[in-house]
PDB file of N, H, CA, C and O in Angstrom:
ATOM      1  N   UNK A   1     -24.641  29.234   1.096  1.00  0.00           N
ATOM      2  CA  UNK A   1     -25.877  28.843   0.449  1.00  0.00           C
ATOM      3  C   UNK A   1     -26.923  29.946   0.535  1.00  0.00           C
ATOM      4  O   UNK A   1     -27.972  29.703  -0.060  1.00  0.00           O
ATOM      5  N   UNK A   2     -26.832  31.117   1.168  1.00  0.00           N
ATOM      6  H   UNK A   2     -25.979  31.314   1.652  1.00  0.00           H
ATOM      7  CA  UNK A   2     -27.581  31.980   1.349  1.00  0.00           C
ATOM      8  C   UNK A   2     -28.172  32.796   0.154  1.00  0.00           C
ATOM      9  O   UNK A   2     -29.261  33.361   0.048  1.00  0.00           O
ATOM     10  N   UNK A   3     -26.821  32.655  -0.964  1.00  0.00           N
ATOM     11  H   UNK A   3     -25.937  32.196  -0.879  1.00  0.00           H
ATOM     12  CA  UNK A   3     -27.439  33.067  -2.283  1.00  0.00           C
ATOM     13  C   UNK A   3     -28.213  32.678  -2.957  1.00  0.00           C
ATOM     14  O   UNK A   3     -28.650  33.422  -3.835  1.00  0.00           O
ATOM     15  N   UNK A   4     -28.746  31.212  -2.805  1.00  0.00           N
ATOM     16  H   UNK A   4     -28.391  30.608  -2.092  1.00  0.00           H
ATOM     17  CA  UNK A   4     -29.957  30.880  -3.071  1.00  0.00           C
ATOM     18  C   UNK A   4     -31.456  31.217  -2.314  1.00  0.00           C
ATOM     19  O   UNK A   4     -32.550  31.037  -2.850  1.00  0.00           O
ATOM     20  N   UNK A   5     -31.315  31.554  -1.445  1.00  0.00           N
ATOM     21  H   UNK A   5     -30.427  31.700  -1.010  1.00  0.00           H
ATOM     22  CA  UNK A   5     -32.510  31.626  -0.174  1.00  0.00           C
ATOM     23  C   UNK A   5     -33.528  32.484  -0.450  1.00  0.00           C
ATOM     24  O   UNK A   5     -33.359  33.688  -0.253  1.00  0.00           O
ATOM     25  N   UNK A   6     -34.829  31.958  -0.986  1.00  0.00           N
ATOM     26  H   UNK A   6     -34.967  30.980  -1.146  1.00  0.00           H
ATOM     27  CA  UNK A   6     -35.164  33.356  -1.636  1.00  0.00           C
ATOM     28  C   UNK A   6     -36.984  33.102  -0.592  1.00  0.00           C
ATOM     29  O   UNK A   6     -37.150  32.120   0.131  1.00  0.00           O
ATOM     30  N   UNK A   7     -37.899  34.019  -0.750  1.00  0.00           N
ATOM     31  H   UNK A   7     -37.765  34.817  -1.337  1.00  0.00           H
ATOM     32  CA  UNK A   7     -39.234  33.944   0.079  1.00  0.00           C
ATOM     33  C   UNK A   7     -39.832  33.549  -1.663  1.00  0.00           C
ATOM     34  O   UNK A   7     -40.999  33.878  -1.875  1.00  0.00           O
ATOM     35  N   UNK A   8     -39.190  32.988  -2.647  1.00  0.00           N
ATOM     36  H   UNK A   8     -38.242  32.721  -2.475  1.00  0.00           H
ATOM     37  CA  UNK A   8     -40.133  32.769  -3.530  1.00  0.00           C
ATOM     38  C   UNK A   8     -39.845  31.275  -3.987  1.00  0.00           C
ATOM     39  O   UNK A   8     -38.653  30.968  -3.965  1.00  0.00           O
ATOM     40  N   UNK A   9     -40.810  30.220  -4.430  1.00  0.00           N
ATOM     41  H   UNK A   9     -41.778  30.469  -4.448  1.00  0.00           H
ATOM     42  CA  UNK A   9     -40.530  29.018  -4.686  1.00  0.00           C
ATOM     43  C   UNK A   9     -39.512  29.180  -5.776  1.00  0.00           C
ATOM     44  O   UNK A   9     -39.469  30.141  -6.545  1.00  0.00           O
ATOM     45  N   UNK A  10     -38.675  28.126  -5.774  1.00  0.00           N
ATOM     46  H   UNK A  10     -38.710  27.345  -5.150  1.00  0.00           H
ATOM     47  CA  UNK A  10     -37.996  27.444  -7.034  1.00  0.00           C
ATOM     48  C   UNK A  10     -38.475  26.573  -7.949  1.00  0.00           C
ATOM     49  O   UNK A  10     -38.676  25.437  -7.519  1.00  0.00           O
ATOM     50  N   UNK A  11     -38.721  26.782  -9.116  1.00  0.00           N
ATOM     51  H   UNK A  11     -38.558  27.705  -9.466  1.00  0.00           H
ATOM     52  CA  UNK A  11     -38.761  25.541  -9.743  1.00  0.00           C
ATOM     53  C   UNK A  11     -37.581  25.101 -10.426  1.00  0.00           C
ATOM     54  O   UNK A  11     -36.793  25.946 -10.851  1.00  0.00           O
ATOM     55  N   UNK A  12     -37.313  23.561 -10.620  1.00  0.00           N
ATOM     56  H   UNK A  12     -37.954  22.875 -10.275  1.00  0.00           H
ATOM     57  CA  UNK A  12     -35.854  23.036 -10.976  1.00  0.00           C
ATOM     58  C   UNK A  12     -36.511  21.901 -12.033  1.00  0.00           C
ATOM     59  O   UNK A  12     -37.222  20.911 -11.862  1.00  0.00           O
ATOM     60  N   UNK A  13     -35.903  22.557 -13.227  1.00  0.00           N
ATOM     61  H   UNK A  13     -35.325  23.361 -13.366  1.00  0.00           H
ATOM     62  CA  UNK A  13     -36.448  21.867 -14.352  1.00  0.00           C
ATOM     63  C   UNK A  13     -35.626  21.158 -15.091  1.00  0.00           C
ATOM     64  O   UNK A  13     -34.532  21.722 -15.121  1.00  0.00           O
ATOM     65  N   UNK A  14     -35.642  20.006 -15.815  1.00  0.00           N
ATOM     66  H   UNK A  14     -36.531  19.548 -15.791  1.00  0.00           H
ATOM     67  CA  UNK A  14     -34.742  19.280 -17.247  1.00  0.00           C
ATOM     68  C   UNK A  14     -34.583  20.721 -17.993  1.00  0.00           C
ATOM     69  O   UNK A  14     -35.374  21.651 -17.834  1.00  0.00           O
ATOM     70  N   UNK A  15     -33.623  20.749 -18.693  1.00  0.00           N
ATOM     71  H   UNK A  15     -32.981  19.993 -18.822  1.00  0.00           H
ATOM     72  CA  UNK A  15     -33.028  21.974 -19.405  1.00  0.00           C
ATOM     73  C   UNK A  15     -33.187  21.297 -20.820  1.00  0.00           C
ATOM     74  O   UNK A  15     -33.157  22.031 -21.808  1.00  0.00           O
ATOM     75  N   UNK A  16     -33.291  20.449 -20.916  1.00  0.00           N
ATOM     76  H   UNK A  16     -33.315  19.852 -20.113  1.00  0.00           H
ATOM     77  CA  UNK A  16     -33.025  19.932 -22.354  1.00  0.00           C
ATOM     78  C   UNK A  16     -34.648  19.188 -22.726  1.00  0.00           C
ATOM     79  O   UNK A  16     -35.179  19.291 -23.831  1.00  0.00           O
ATOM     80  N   UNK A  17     -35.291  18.401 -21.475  1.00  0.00           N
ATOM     81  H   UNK A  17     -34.859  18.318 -20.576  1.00  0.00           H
ATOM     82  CA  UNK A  17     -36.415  18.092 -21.969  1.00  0.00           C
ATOM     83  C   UNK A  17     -37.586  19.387 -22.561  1.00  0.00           C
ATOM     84  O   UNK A  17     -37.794  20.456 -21.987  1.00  0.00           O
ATOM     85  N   UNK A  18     -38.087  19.015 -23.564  1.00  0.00           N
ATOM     86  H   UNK A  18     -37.917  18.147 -24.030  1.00  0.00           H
ATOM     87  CA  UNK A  18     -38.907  19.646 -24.791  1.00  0.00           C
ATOM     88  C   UNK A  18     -40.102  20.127 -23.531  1.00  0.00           C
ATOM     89  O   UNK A  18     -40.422  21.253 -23.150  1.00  0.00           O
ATOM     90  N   UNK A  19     -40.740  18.301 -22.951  1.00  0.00           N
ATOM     91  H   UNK A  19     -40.481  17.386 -23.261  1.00  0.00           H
ATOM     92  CA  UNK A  19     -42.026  18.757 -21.966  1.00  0.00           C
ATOM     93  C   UNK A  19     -41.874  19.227 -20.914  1.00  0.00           C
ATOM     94  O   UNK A  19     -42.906  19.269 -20.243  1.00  0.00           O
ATOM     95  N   UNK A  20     -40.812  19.696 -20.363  1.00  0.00           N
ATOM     96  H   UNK A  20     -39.974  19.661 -20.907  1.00  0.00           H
ATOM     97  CA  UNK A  20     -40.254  20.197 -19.252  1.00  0.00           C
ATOM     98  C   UNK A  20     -39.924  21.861 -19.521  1.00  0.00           C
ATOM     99  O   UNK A  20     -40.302  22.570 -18.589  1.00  0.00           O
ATOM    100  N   UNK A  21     -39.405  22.438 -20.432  1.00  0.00           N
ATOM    101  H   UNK A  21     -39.098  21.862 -21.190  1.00  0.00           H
ATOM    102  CA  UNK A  21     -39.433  23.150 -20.949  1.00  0.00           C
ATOM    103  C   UNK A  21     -41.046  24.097 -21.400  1.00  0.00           C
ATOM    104  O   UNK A  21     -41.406  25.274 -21.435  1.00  0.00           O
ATOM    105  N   UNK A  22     -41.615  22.804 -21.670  1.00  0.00           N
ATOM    106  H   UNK A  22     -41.323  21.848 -21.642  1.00  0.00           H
ATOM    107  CA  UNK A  22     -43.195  23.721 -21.975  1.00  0.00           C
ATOM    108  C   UNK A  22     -43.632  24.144 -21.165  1.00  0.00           C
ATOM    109  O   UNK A  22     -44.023  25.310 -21.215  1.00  0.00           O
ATOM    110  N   UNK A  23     -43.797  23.165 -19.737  1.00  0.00           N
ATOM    111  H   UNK A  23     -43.479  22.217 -19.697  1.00  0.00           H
ATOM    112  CA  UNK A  23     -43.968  23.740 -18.694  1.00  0.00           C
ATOM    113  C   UNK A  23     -43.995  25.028 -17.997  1.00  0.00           C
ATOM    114  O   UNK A  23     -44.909  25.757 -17.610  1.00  0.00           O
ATOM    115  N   UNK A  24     -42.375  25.103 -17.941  1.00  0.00           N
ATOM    116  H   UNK A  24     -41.633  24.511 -18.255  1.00  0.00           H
ATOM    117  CA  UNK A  24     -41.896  26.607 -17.608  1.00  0.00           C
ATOM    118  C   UNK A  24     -42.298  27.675 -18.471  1.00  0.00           C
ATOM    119  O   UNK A  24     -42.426  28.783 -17.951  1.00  0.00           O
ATOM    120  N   UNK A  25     -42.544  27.531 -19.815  1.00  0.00           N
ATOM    121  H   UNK A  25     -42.440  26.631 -20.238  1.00  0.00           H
ATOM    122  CA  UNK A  25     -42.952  28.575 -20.702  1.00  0.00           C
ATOM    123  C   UNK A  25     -44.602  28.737 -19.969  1.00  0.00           C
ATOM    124  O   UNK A  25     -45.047  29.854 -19.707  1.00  0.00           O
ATOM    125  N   UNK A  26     -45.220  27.747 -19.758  1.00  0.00           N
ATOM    126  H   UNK A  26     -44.858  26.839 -19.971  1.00  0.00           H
ATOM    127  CA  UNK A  26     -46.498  27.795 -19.322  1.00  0.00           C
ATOM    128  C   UNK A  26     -46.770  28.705 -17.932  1.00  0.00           C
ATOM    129  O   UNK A  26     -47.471  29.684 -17.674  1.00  0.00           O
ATOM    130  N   UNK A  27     -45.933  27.940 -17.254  1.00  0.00           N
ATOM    131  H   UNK A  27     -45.364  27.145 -17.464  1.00  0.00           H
ATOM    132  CA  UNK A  27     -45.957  28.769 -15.707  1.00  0.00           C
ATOM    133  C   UNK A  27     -45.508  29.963 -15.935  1.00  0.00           C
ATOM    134  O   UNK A  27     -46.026  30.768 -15.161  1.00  0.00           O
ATOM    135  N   UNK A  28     -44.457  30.631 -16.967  1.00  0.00           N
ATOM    136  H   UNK A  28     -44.036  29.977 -17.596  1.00  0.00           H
ATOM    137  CA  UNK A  28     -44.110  32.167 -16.916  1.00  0.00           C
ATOM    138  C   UNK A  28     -44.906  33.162 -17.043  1.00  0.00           C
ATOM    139  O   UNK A  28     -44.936  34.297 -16.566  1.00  0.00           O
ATOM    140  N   UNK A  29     -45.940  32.223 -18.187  1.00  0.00           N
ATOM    141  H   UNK A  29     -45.916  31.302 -18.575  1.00  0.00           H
ATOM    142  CA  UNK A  29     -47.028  32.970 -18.846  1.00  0.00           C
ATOM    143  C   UNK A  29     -48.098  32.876 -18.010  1.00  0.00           C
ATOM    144  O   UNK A  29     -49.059  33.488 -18.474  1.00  0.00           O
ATOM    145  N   UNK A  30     -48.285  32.434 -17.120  1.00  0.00           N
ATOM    146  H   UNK A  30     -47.504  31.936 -16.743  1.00  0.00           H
ATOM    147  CA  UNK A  30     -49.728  32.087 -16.174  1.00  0.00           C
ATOM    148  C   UNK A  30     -48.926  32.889 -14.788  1.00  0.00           C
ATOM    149  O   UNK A  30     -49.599  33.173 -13.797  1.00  0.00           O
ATOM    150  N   UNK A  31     -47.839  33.121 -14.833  1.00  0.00           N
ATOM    151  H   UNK A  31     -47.292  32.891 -15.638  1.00  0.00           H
ATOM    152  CA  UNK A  31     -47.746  33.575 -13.302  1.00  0.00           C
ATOM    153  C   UNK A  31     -47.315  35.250 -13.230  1.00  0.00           C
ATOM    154  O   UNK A  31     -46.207  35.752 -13.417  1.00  0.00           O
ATOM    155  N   UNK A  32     -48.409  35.806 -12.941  1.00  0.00           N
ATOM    156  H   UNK A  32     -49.310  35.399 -12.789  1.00  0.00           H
ATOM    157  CA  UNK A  32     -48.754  37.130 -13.558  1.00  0.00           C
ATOM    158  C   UNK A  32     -47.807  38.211 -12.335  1.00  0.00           C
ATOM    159  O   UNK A  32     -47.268  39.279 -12.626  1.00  0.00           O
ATOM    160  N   UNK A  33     -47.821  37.637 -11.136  1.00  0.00           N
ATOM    161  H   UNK A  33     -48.258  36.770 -10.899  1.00  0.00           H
ATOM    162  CA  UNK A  33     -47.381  38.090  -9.471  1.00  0.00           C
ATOM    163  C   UNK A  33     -45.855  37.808  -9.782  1.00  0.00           C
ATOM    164  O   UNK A  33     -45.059  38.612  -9.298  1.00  0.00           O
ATOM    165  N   UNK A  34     -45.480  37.022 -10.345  1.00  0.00           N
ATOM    166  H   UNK A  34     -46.128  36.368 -10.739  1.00  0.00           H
ATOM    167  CA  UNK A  34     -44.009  36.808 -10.511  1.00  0.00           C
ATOM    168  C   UNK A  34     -43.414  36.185  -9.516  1.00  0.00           C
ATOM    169  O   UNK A  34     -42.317  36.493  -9.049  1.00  0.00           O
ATOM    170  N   UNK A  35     -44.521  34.772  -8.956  1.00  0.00           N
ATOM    171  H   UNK A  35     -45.412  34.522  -9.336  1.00  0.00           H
ATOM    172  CA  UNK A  35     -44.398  33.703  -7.658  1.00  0.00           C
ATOM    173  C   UNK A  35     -42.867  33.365  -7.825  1.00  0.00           C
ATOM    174  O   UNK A  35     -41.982  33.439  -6.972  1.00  0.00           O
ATOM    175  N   UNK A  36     -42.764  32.890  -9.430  1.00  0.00           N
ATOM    176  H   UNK A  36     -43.483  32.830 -10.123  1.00  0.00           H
ATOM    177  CA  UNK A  36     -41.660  31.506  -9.233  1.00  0.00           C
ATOM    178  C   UNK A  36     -40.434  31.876  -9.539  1.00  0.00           C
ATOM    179  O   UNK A  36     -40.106  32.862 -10.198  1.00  0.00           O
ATOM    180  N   UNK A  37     -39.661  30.962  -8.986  1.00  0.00           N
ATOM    181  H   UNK A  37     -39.927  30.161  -8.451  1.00  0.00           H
ATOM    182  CA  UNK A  37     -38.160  30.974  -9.957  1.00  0.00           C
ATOM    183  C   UNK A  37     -37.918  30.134 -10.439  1.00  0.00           C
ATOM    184  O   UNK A  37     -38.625  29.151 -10.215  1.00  0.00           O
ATOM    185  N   UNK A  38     -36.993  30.030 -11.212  1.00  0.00           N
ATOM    186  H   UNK A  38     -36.418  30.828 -11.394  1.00  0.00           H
ATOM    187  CA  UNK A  38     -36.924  29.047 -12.334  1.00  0.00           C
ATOM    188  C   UNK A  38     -35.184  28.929 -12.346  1.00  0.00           C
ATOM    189  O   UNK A  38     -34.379  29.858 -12.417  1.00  0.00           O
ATOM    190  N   UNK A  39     -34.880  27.258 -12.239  1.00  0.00           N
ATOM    191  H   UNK A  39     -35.534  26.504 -12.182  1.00  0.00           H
ATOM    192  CA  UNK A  39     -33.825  26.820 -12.684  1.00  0.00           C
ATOM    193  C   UNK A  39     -33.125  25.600 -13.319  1.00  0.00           C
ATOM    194  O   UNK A  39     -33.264  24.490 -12.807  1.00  0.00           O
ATOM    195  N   UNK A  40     -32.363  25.788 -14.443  1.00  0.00           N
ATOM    196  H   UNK A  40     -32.250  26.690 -14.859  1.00  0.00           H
ATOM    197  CA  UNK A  40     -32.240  24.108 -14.708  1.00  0.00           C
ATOM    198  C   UNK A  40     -31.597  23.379 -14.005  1.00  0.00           C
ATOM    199  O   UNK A  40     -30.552  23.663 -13.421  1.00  0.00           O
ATOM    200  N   UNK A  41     -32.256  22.220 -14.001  1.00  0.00           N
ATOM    201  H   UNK A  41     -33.106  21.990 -14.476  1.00  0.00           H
ATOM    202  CA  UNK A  41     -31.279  20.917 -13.391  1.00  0.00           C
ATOM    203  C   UNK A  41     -29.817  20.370 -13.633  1.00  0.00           C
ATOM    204  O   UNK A  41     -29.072  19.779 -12.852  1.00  0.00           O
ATOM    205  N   UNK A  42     -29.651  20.700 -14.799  1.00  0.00           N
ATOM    206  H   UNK A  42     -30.256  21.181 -15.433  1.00  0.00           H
ATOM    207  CA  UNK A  42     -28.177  21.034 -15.721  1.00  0.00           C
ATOM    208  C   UNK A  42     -27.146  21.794 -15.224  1.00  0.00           C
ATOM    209  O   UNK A  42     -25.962  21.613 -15.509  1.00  0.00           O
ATOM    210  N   UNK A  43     -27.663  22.824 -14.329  1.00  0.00           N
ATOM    211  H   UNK A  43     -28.625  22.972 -14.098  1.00  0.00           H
ATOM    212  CA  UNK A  43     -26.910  24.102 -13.586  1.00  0.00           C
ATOM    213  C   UNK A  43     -26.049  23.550 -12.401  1.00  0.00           C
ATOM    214  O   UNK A  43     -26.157  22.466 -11.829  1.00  0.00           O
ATOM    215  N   UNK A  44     -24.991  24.775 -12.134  1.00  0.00           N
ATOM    216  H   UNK A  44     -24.903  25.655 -12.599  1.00  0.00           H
ATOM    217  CA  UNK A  44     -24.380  24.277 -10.810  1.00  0.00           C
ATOM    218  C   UNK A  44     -25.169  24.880  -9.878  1.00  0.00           C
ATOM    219  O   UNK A  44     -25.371  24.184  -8.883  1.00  0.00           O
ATOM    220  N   UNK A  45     -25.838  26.288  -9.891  1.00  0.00           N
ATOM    221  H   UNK A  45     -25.674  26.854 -10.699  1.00  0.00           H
ATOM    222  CA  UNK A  45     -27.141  26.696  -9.143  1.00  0.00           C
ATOM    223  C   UNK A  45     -27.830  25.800  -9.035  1.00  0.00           C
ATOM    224  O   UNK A  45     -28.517  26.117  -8.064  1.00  0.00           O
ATOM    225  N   UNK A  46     -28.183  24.770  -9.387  1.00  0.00           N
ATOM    226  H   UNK A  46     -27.625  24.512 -10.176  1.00  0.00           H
ATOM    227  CA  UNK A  46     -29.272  23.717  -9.147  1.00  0.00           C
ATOM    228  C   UNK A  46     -28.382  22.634  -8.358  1.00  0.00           C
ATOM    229  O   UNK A  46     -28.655  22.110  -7.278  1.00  0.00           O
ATOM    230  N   UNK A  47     -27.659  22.503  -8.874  1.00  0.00           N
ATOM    231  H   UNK A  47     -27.437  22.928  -9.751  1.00  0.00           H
ATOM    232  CA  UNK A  47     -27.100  21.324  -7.941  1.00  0.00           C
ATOM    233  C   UNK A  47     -26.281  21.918  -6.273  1.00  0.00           C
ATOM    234  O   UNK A  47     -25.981  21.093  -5.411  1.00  0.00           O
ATOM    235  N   UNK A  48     -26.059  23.268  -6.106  1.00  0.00           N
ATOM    236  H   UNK A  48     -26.303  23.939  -6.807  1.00  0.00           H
ATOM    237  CA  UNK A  48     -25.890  23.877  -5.268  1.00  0.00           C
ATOM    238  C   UNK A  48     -27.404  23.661  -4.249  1.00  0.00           C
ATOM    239  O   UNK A  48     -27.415  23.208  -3.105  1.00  0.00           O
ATOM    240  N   UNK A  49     -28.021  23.901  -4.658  1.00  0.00           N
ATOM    241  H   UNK A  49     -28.012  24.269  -5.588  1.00  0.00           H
ATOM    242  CA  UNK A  49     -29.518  24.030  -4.020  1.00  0.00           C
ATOM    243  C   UNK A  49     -29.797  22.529  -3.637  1.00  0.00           C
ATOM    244  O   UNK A  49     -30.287  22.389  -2.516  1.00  0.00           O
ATOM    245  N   UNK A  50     -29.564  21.328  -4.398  1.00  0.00           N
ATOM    246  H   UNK A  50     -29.166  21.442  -5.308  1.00  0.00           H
ATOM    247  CA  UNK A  50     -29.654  20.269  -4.198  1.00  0.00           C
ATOM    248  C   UNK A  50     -29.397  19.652  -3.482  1.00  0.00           C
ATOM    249  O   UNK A  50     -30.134  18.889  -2.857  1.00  0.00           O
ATOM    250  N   UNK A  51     -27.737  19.892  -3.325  1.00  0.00           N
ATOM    251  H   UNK A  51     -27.139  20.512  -3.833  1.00  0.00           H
ATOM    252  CA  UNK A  51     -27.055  19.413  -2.145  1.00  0.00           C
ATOM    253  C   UNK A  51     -27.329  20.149  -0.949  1.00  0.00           C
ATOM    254  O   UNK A  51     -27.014  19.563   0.086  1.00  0.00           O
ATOM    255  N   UNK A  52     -27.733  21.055  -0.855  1.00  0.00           N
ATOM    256  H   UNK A  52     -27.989  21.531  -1.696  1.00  0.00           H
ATOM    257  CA  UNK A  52     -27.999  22.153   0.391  1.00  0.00           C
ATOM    258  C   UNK A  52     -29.384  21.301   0.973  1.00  0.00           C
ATOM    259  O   UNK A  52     -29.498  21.160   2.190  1.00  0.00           O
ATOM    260  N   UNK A  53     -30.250  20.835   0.201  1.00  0.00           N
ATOM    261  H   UNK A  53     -30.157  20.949  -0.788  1.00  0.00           H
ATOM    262  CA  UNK A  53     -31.217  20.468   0.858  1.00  0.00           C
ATOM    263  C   UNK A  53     -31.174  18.671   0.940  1.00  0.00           C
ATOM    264  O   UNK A  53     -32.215  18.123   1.303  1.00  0.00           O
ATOM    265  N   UNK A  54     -30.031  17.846   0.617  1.00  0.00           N
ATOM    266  H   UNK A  54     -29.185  18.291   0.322  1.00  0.00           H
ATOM    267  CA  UNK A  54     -30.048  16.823   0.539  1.00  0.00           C
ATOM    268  C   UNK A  54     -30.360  15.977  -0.045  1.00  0.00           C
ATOM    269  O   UNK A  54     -30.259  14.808   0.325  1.00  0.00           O
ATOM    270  N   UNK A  55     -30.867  16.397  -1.214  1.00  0.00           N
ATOM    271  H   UNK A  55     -30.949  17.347  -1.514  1.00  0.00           H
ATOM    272  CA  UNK A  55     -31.930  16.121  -2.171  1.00  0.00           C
ATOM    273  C   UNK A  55     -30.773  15.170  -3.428  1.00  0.00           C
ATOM    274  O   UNK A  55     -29.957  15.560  -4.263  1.00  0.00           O
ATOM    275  N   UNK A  56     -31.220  13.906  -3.022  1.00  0.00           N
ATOM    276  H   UNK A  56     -31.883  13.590  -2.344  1.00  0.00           H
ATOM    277  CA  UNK A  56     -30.464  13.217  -4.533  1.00  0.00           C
ATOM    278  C   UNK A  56     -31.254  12.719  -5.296  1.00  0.00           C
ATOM    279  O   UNK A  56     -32.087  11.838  -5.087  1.00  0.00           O
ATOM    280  N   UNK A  57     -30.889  13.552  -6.660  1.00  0.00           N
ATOM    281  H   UNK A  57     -30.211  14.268  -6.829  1.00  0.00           H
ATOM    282  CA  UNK A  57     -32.090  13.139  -7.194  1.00  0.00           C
ATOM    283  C   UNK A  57     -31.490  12.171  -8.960  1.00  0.00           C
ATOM    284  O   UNK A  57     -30.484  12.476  -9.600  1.00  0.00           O
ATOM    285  N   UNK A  58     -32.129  11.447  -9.190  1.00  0.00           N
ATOM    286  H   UNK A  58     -32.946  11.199  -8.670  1.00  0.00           H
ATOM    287  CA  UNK A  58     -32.077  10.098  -9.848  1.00  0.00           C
ATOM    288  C   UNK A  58     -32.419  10.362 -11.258  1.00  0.00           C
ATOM    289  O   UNK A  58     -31.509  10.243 -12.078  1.00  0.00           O
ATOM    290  N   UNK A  59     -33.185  10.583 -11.522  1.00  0.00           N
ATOM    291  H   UNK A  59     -33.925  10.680 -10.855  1.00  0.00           H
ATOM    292  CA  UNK A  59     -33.891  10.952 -12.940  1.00  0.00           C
ATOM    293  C   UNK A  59     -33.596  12.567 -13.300  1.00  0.00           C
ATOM    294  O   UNK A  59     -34.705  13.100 -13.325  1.00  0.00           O
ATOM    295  N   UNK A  60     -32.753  13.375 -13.535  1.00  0.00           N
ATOM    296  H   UNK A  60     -31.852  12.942 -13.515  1.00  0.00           H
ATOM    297  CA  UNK A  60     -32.656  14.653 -13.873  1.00  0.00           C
ATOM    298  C   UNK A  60     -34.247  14.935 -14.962  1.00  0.00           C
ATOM    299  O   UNK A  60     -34.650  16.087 -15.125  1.00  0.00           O
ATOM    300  N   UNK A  61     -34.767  14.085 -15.416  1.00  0.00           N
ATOM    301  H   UNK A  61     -34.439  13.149 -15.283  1.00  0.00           H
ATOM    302  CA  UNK A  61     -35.737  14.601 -16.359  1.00  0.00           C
ATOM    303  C   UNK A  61     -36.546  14.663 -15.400  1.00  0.00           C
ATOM    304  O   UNK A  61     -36.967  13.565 -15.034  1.00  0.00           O
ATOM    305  N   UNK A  62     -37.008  15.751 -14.729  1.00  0.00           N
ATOM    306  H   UNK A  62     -36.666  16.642 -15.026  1.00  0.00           H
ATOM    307  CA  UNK A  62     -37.404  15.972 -13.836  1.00  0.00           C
ATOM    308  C   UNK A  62     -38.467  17.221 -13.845  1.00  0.00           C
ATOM    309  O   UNK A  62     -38.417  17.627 -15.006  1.00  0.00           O
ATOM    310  N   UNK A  63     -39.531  18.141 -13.024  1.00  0.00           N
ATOM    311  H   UNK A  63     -39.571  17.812 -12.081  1.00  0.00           H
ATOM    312  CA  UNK A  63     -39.449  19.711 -12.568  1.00  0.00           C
ATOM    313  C   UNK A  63     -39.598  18.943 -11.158  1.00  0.00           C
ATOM    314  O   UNK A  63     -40.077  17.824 -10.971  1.00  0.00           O
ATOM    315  N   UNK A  64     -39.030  19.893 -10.164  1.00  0.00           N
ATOM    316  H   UNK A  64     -38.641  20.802 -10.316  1.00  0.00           H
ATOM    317  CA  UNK A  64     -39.604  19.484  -8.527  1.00  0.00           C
ATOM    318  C   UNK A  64     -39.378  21.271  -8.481  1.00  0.00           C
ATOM    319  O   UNK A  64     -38.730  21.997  -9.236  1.00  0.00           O
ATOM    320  N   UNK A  65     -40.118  21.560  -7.392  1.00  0.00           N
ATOM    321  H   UNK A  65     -40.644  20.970  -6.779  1.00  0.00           H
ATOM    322  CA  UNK A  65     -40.980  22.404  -7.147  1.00  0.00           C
ATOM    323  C   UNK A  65     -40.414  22.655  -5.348  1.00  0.00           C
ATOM    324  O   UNK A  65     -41.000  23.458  -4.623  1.00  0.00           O
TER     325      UNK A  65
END
């Protein structure tokens, strides 16, 4: 799991939702330092990260942070 481990937040977004999607276009464009990362919920990277932290999560239309 170490390949995920990063000193920068994740964000884990719906891949398919439209307002979930705006989001991330929003935060790319507002985050000038290059804070975040970004991944879909759709991914096996995301669900790798998921299970690593225990995290079951119910509603994929989701961002968690």
């Amino acid at each position: 799991m170490d390949d995920y481990i990063s000193n920068k937040p994740i964000i884990l977004f719906d891949g398919i939702c439209n307002l979930c999607n705006s989001v991330v276009k929003y935060v790319i464009k507002n985050d000038k330092n290059k804070v975040f990362l970004f991944c879909s919920l759709q991914s096996d990277k995301a669900r790798d990260i998921l299970i690593s932290l225990n995290y079951k999560i119910t509603n994929p239309e989701s961002i968690i942070l």
